[in-house]
C-alpha positions in Angstrom: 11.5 6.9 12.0 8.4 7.7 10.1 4.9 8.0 11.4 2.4 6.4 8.6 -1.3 6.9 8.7 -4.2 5.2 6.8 -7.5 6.6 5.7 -10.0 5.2 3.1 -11.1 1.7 4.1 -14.6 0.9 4.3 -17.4 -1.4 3.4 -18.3 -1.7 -0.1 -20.1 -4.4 -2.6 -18.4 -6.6 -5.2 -17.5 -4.2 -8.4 -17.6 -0.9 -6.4 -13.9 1.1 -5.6 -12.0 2.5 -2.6 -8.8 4.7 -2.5 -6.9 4.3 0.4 -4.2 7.3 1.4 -1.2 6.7 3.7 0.1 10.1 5.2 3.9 10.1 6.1 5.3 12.8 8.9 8.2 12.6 10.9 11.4 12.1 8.5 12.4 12.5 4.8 9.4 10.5 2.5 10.7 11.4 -0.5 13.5 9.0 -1.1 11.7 6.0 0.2 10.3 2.8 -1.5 6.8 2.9 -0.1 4.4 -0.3 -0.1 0.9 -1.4 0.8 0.3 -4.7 2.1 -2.8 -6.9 3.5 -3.5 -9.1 6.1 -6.5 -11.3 6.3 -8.0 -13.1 9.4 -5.9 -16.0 10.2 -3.3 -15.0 6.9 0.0 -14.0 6.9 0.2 -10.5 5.6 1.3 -10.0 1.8 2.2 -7.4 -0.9 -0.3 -5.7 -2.7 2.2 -2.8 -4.5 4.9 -1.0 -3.9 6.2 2.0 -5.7 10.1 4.0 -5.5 10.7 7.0 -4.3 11.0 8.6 -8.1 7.3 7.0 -9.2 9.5 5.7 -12.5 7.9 2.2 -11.8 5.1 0.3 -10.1 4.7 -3.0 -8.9 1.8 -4.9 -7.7 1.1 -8.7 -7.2 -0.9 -11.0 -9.8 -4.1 -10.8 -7.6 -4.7 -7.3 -8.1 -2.7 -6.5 -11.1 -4.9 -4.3 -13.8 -7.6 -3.5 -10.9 -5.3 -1.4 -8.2 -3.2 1.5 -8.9 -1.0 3.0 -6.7 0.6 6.6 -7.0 2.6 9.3 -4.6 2.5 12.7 -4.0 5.7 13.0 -2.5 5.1 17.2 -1.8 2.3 16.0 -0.1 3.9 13.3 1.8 1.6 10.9 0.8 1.0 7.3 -1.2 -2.5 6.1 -2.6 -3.8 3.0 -3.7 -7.0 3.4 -5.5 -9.0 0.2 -6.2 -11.4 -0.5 -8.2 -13.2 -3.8 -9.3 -13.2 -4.9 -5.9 -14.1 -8.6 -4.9 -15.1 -10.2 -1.8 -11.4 -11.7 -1.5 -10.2 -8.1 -1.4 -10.9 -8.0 2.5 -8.6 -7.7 5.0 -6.6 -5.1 7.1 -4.6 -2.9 4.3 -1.4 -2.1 5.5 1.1 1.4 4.4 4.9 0.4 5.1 7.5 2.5 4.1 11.6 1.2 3.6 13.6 4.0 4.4 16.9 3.6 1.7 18.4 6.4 -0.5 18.8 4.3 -3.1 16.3 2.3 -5.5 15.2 -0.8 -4.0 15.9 -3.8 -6.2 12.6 -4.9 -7.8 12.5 -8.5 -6.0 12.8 -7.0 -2.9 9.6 -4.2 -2.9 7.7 -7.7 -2.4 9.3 -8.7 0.8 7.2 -7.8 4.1 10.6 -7.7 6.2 12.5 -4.8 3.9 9.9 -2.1 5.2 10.9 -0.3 8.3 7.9 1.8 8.9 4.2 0.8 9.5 1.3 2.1 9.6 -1.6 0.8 11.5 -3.8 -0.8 9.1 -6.9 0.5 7.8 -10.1 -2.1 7.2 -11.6 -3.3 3.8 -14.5 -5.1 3.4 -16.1 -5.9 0.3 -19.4 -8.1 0.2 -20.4 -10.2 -2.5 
């Protein structure tokens, strides 16, 4: 199992950026597919982006596509997601996961809350309009 912490929420206006950081201890990070999700009051929680252990390729949903990056450090044990042209819909509870396979993920899977193994425990995002 692997321990996943958040940092980098916070309040900010409409327009302004964040980058979030998800530290991974406690087993190998470097081969897994790693993911951010979100979860907004009274929402199911839903992909954001997802990136492979290699870094080769990203994926992110249509909502934030062109505005959210996300990246890995893997010597640092560690997966970002900066965001920038934030907007008020943007809020909600931003979630690390991590799904622990030695092998690339197929790409219609990354998307899939229930392939992820490993959580963190959520870090909060509030932008105001």
């Amino acid at each position: 199992q692997v321990q996943l912490v958040e940092s980098g929420g916070g309040l900010v206006q409409a327009g302004g950026s964040l980058r979030l950081s998800c530290a991974a201890s406690g087993r190998t990070f470097s081969t897994d597919t790693m993911g951010w999700f979100r979860q907004a009051p009274g929402k199911e929680r839903r992909f954001v982006a997802a990136i492979p252990w290699s870094g080769a390729s990203t994926y992110y949903a249509d909502s934030v596509k062109g505005r959210f990056t996300i990246s890995r450090d893997n010597a640092k044990n560690t997966v970002y997601l900066q965001m920038n042209r934030l907007k008020p819909e943007d809020t909600a509870v931003y979630y690390c996961a991590a799904a622990h396979r030695d092998y690339t993920m197929k790409a219609y899977r990354v998307s899939l809350v229930n392939e992820y193994d490993s959580w963190g425990q959520g870090t909060q995002v509030t932008v105001s309009s």
